[in-house]
N, C-alpha and C positions, 0 to 999 in steps of 0.2 A: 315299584322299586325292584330292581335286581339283584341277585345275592351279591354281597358284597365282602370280600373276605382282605386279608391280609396280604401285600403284595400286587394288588390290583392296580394299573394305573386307568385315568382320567384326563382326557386333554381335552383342549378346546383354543382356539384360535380367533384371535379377532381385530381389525384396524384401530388406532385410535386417533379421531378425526377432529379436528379444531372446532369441529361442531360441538361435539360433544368434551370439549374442555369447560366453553363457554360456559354451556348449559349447566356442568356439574358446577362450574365458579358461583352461579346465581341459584343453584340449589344447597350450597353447600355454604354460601356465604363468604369463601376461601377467592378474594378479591387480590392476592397479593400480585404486583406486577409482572412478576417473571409468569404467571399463568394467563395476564391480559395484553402484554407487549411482548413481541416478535422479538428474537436474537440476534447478533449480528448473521446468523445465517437465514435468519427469516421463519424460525418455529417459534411455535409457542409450547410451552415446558407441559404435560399433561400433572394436576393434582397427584400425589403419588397413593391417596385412598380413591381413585380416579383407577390407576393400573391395579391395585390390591380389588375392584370389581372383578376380576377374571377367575380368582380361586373361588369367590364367592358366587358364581355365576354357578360354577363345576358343584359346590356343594347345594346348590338347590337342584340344580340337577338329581341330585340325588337323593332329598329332604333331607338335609343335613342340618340340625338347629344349631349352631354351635354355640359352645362355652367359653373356650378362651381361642384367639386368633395371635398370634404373633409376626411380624412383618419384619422384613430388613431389607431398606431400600437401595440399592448398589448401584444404580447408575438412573441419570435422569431419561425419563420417558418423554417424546415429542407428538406431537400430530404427526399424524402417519405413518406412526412406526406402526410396523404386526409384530404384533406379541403372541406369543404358545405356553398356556400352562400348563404345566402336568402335574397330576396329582397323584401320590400314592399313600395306600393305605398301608398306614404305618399296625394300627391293630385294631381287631374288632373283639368286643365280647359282647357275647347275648344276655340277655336279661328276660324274665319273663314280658315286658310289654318293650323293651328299646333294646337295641344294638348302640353301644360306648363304640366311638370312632373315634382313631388318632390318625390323620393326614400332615404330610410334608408337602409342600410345593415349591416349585420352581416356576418363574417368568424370565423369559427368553426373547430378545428384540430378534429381527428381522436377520441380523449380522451376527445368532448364534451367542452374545453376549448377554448374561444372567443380570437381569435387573431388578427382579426382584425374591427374595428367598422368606419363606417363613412354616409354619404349622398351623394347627387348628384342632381341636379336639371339642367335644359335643356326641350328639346321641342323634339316632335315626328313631324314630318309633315305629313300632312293630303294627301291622295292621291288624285288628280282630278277627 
């Protein structure tokens, strides 16, 4: 892990592909039809704990354990939108064996529009 301080951002970018809707629908058991039937434009809507994978993607990156996460979903996610999260450390304190982290994120479609907005707060643990 890298020092990680206050102020830091984190991004990561990634497709989200009708493959990988399916799959989260029959892992997740979240069968509702707007995620298994095509719109009248012809997508299919992605799970919205489906797009919330990207900040959690950024915090393993980092061994991030968290404790509470919070999400606010702003706009519906499709197959084949790119999405970009960024993460920033909101604060860090040391501890004899963890680092306390507070992060904010933001998710961004393709067209610069915030779809998804939340925090997370949790601990890094210090290596021996």
């Amino acid at each position: 892990m890298a020092n990680i301080e206050a102020g830091a951002r984190v991004e990561w970018t990634r497709k989200i592909t009708d493959e990988e809707i399916a799959r989260f629908a029959e892992l997740s058991g979240d069968k509702g039809t707007h995620h298994l039937e095509r719109d009248a434009q012809g997508r299919l809507m992605a799970h919205g704990l489906l797009t919330a994978t990207l900040p959690t993607k950024v915090g393993g990156d980092l061994d991030f354990i968290a404790r509470t996460m919070h999400f606010e979903f702003l706009r519906p996610v499709y197959g084949g939108d790119t999405l970009t999260c960024t993460g920033l450390v909101e604060s860090v304190v040391k501890q004899s064996t963890r680092l306390k982290v507070k992060f904010a994120f933001e998710i961004v479609n393709q067209n610069g529009e915030t779809v998804l907005k939340g925090s997370s707060a949790g601990q890094i643990l210090l290596k021996a």
